[in-house]
C-alpha positions in Angstrom: -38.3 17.3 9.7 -37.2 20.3 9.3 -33.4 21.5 10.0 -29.9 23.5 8.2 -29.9 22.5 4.6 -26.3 21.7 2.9 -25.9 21.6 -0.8 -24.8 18.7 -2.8 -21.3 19.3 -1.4 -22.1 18.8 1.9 -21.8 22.4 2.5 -24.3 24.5 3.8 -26.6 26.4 2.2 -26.7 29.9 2.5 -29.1 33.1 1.4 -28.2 36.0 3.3 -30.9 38.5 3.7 -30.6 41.8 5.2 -32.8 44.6 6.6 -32.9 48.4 5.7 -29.6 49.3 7.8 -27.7 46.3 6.1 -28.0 44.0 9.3 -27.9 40.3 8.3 -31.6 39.2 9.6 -31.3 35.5 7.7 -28.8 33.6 6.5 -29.1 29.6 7.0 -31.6 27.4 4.4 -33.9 26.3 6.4 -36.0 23.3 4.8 -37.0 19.6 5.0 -33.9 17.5 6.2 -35.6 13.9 5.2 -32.7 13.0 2.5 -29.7 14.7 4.4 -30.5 12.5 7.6 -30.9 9.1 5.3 -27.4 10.2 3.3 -25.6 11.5 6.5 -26.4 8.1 8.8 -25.4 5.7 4.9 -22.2 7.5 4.9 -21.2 7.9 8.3 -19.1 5.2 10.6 -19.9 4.3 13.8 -18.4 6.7 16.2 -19.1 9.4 13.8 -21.8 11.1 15.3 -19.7 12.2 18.6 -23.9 12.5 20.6 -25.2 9.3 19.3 -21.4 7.2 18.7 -23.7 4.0 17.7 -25.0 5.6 14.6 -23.9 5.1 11.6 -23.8 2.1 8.5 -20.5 3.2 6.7 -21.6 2.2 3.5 -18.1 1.8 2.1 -17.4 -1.2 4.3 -20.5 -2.9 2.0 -19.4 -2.0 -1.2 -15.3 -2.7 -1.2 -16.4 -6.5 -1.4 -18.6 -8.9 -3.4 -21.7 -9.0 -1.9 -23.2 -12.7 -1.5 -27.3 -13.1 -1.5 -27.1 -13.2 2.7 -25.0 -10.3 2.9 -27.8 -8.2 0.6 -30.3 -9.2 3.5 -27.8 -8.3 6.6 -27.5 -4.7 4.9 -30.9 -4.1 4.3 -31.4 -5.6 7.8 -28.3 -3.0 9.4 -29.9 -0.3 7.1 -33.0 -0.1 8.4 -32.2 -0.8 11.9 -29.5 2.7 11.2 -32.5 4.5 10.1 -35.1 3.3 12.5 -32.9 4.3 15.1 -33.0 8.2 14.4 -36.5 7.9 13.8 -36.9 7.1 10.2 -39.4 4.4 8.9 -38.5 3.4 5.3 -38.6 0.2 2.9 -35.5 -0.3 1.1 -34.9 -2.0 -2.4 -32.0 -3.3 -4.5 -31.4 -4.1 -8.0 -30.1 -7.2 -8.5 -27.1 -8.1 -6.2 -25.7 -4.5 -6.4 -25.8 -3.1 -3.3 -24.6 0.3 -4.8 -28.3 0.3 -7.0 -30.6 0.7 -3.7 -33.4 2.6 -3.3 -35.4 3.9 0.3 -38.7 4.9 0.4 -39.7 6.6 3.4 
């Protein structure tokens, strides 16, 4: 999908460009927004996203406490239902029992 790009800070991405009487014609990154939607809906808490208040894992909830073998399943589980739910289809993988060491393949 393509959308706004932001940079590693979260901020966004900018490349003004101008035409021959110094008028700003461009200014936003324009690009595919693949990653940013996957990080974005990780991070975020439900209630979050004020047009769709369901959305959202809130990773941090996962990884302030020791993670048990059926609490790796139930956040691979909630983690894909997240994603599926803003259309993305993606396998996802952990290391070990560290939840922190997961990988999605979309």
């Amino acid at each position: 999908m393509i959308g706004i790009l932001v940079d590693e800070n979260n901020e966004l991405q900018v490349s003004v460009q101008r035409d021959k009487q110094g008028l700003i014609t461009q200014g936003l990154v324009l690009g595919n927004i693949d990653y940013q939607r996957c990080k974005f809906i990780i991070i975020a808490q439900k209630g979050e996203f004020k047009q769709v208040p369901t959305l959202g894992l809130g990773i941090d909830i996962y990884l302030k406490k020791p993670i048990a073998a059926h609490e790796k399943q139930r956040f691979i589980t909630e983690l894909k239902s997240e994603l599926s739910s803003d259309g993305v289809k993606a396998q996802i993988r952990i290391e070990g029992n560290d939840i922190s060491k997961f990988r999605i393949d979309v």
